[in-house]
C-alpha positions as CSV (number, residue, x, y, z in Angstrom):
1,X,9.1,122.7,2.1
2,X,6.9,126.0,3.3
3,X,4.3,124.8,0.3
4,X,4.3,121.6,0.6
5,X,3.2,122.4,4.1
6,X,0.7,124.2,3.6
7,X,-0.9,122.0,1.0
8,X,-0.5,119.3,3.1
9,X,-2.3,121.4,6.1
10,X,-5.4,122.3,3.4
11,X,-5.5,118.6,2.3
12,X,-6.2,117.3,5.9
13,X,-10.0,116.1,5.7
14,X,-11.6,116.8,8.8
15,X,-15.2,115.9,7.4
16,X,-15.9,113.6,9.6
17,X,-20.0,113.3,8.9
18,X,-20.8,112.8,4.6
19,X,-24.4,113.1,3.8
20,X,-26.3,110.1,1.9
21,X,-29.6,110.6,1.7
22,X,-31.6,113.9,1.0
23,X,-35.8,114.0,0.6
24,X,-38.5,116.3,0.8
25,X,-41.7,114.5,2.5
26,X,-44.4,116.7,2.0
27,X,-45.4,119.1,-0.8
28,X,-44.6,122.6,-0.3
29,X,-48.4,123.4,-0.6
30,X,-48.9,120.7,2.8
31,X,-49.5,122.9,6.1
32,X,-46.4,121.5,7.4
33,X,-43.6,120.8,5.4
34,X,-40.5,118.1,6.2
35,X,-37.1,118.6,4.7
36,X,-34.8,116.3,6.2
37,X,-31.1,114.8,5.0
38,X,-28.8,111.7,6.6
39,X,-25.3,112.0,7.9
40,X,-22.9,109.4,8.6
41,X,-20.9,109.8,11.7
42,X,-17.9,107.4,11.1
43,X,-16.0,108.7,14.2
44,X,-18.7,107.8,16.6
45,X,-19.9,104.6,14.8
46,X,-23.3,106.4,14.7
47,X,-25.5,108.1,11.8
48,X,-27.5,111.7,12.1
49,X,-31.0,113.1,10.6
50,X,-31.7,116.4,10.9
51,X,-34.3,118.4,8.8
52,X,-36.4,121.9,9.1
53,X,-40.1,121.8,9.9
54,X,-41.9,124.6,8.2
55,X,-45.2,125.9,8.8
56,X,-47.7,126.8,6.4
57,X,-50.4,126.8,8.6
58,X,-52.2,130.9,9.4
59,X,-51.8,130.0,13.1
60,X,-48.9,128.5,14.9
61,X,-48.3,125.6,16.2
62,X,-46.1,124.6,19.3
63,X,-45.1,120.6,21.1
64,X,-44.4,119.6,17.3
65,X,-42.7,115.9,17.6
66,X,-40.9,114.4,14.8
67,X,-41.2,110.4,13.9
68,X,-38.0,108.9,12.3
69,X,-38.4,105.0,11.1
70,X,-35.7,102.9,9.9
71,X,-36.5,99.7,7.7
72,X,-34.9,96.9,6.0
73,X,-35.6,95.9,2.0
74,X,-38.3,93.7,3.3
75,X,-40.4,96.9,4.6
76,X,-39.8,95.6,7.9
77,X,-39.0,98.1,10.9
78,X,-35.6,98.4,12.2
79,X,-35.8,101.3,14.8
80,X,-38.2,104.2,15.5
81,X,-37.4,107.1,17.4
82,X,-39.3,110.6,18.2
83,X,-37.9,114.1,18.8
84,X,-38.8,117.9,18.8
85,X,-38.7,120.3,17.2
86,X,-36.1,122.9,18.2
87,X,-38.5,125.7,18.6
88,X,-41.5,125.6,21.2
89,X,-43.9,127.2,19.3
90,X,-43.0,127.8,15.3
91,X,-45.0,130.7,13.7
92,X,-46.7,130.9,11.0
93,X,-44.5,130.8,7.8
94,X,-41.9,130.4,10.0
95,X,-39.6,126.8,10.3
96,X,-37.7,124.9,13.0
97,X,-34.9,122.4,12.9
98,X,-34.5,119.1,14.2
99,X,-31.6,116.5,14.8
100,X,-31.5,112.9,16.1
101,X,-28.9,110.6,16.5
102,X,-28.8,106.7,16.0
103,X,-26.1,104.1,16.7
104,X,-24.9,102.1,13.5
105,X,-25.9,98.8,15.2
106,X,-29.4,100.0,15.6
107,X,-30.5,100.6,12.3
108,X,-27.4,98.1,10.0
109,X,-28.0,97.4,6.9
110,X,-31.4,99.7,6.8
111,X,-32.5,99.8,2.9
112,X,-35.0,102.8,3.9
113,X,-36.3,105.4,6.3
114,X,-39.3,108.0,6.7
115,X,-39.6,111.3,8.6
116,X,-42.7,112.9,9.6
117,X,-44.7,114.9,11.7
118,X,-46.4,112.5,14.3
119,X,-47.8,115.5,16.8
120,X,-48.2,118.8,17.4
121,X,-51.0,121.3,18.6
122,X,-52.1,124.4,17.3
123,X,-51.2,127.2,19.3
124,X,-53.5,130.5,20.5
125,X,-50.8,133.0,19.3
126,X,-47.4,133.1,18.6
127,X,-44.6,134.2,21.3
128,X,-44.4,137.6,21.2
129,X,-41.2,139.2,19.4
130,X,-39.0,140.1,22.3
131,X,-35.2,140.3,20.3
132,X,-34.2,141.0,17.0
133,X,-31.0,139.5,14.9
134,X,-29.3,143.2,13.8
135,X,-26.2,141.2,11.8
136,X,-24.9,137.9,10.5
137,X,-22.6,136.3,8.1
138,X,-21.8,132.7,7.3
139,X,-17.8,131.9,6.8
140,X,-17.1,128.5,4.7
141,X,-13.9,127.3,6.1
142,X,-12.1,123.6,4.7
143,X,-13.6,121.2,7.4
144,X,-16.3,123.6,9.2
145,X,-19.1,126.5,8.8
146,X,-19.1,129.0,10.9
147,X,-22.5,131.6,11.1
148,X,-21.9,134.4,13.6
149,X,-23.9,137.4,14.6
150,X,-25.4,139.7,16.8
151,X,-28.6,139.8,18.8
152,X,-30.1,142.8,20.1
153,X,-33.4,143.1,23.2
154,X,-36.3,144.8,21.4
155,X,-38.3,145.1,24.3
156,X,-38.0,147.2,27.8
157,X,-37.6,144.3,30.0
158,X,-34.7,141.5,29.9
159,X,-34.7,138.1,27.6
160,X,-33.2,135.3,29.0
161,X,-33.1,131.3,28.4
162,X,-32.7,131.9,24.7
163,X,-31.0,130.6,21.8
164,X,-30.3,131.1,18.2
165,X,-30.4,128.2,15.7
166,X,-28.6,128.3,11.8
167,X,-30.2,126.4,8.9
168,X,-27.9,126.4,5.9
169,X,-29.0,125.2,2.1
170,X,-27.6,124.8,-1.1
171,X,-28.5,125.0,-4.8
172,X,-31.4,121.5,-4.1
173,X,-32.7,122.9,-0.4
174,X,-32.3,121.9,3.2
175,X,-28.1,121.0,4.1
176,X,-28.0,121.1,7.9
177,X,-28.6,122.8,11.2
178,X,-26.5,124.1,13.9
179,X,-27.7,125.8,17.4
180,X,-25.8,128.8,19.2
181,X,-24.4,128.3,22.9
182,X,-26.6,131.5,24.1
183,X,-29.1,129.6,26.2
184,X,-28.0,131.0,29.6
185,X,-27.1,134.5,28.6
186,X,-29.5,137.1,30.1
187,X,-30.1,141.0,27.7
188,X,-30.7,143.5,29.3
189,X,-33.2,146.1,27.4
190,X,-31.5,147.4,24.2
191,X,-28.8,145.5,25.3
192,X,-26.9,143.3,22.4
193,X,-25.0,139.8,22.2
194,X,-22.9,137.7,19.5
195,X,-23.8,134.7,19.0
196,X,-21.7,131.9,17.0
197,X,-23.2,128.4,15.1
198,X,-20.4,126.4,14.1
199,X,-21.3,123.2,12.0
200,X,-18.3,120.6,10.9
201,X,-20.0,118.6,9.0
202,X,-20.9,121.3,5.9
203,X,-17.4,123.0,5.0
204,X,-16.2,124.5,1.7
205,X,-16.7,121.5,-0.5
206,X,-20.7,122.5,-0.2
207,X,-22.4,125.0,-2.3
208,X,-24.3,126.5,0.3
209,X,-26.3,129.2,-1.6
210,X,-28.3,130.1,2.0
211,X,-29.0,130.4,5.6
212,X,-32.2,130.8,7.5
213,X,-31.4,131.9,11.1
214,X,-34.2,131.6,13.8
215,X,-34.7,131.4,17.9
216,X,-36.5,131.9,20.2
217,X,-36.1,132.6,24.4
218,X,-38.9,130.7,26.8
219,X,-41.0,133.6,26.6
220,X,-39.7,135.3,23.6
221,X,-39.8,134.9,19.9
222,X,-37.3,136.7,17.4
223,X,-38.6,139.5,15.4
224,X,-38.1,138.2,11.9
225,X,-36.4,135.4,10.7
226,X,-33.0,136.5,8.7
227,X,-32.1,135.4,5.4
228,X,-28.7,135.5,4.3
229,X,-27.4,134.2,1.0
230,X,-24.2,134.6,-1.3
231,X,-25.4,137.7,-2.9
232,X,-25.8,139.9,0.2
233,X,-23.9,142.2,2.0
234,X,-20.8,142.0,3.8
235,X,-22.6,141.6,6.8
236,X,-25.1,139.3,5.6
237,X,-23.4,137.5,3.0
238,X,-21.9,134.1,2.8
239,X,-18.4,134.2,2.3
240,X,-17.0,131.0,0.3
241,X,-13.1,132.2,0.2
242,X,-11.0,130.0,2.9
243,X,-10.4,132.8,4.9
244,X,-7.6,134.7,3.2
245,X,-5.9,135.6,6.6
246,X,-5.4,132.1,7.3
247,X,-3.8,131.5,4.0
248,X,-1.5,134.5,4.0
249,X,-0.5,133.6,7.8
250,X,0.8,130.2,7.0
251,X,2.5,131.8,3.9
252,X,4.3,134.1,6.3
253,X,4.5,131.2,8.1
254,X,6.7,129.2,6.0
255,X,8.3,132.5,4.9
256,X,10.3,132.3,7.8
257,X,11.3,128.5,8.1
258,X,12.9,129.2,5.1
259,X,14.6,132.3,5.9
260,X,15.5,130.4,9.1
261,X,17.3,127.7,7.7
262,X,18.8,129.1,5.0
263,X,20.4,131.9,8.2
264,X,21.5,128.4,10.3
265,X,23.2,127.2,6.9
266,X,25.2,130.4,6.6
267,X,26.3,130.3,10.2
268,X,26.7,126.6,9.8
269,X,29.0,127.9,7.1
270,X,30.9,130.1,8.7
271,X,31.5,128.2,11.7
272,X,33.2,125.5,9.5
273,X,35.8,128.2,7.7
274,X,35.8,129.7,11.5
275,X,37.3,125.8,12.7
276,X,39.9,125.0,9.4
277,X,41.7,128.4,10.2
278,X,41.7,127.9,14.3
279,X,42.3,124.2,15.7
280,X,40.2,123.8,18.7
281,X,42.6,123.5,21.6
282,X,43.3,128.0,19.9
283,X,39.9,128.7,19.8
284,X,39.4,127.4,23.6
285,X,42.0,129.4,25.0
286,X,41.1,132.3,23.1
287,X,37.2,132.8,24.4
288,X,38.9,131.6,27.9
289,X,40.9,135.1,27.6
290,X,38.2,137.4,27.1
C-alpha cells in the first residue's frame, strides 16, 4: 500500500502548460537576436510565448518592444499583440526575457505566428552595476523548477525596486523564463537577499542543460550575468535528482502506515482472545471495580 502510494503521488501530472512550438528568428550574427517557444495553458483556456532578447549590439539598448502575430493557413492575421522586454535597458552581450499571454478564442485554429523586435532605442550607457548574484542553483522537481539564490549590494548606498529574472535551456536553446518576487525589497550596502524563481511549466521531464540569471533595480544593473549548468558546482549546478529528501520522507512515510496497521491488527487481535475468555456483562463489572 506505502508504494503504491508513493508511485501514485510521483505519477500525478501537474504540467499544466506543454510546449508546441520552438524557433529562432534571427541569426546569431543579427544585432538582436529572438528566441522564443509556445505554451499551451489548458487550465486557463489560454496559450503563452515567451522568449529571451539578446543583444549583440557594442552599445545598449533600452524601451525594447516585442511584436507577436498570429495567422491562419491563408496568411491572414488572427491577433497581434506588443510587449517588453523584462529589462529596461539590456547591455551589451547581455539578454532579456519576455512573456505574453493570449486567450484560446483569440487566436483558434492559428496555422502560424512570428515574433520580433518592432522598437527599441539605443541607449547612452548601460545602468551602472549596483548588486552582484554571489550564489544559485536550479532544483528540477516532477511538476515544477525551482532556481534560488542570493543577491548581494556592491555599492555604498541602498538598491531598491529590483528584481531577478531565470532563463532556463536545454540541449536545442531557449526553454522558458521565470521572474523573482524581490521587486519591493530594499539592500542595504553589503547587505545580501535570497531570491527564489519558480517555473511549473519546465519540471523533470526537461533536459535543461542551463540557466542564464539576470536583473536589474530602476537604477541598478547586475554585475555580471550568472551561468549555471549541470556540470557546476554545488552551488551553481543544476540538480536533476527529485529531491531525495522528499522521496525518503514519503518512504518513512508509508513506513509507518504499515507499522500502524499491522500494531491495530495485533490489538484487534488480542482484544478478540481478550472477549472469548471474558463475556461482556464480566469484563463490565470488572473495569467498574477498579
Amino acid at each position: 500500500m506505502g508504494l503504491t502510494l508513493m508511485l501514485l503521488l510521483f505519477n500525478f501530472n501537474l504540467l499544466m502548460l506543454a510546449p508546441i512550438a520552438s524557433v529562432e528568428a534571427l541569426a546569431s550574427e543579427e544585432p538582436i537576436v529572438v528566441n522564443y517557444k509556445l505554451y499551451t495553458d489548458s487550465e486557463n483556456d489560454r496559450v503563452l510565448v515567451m522568449g529571451e532578447v539578446i543583444n549583440n549590439m557594442v552599445t545598449a539598448i533600452q524601451r525594447v518592444n516585442i511584436s507577436i502575430t498570429f495567422y491562419d493557413a491563408g496568411a491572414h492575421e488572427l491577433k497581434k499583440a506588443y510587449c517588453s522586454a523584462f529589462l529596461e535597458v539590456i547591455p551589451p552581450s547581455r539578454r532579456s526575457a519576455f512573456k505574453y499571454p493570449f486567450n484560446n478564442e483569440e487566436i483558434e485554429n492559428f496555422s502560424y505566428y512570428d515574433v520580433k523586435v518592432s522598437s527599441y532605442t539605443v541607449s547612452d550607457s548601460s545602468k551602472p552595476a549596483g548588486f552582484s548574484i554571489v550564489s544559485a542553483k536550479a532544483v528540477l522537481y516532477p511538476n515544477r523548477t525551482e532556481v534560488t539564490g542570493r543577491v548581494t549590494n556592491i555599492i555604498s548606498s541602498s538598491v531598491k525596486y529590483f528584481n531577478i529574472f531565470a532563463l532556463l535551456y536545454d540541449e536545442n536553446g531557449f526553454i522558458a523564463a521565470t521572474d523573482s518576487d524581490l521587486t519591493l525589497v530594499e539592500l542595504e550596502p553589503s547587505a545580501s537577499e535570497l531570491f527564489s524563481c519558480v517555473t511549473f511549466f519546465v519540471n523533470d521531464t526537461f533536459n535543461v542543460v542551463k540557466c542564464i540569471i539576470t536583473g536589474e533595480s530602476s537604477i541598478y544593473g547586475v554585475e555580471k550575468e550568472k551561468v549555471i549548468t549541470s556540470g557546476g558546482n554545488e552551488d551553481e549546478g543544476l540538480n536533476y535528482i527529485i529531491v531525495a529528501a522528499v522521496i525518503v520522507g514519503l518512504a518513512a512515510l508509508a513506513l509507518s502506515l504499515i507499522l500502524l496497521r499491522k500494531r491495530y491488527k495485533k490489538k484487534k487481535s488480542v482484544r478478540s482472545r481478550l472477549s472469548r475468555k471474558h463475556p461482556p456483562s464480566r469484563i463490565s463489572k470488572h473495569l467498574n471495580s477498579q
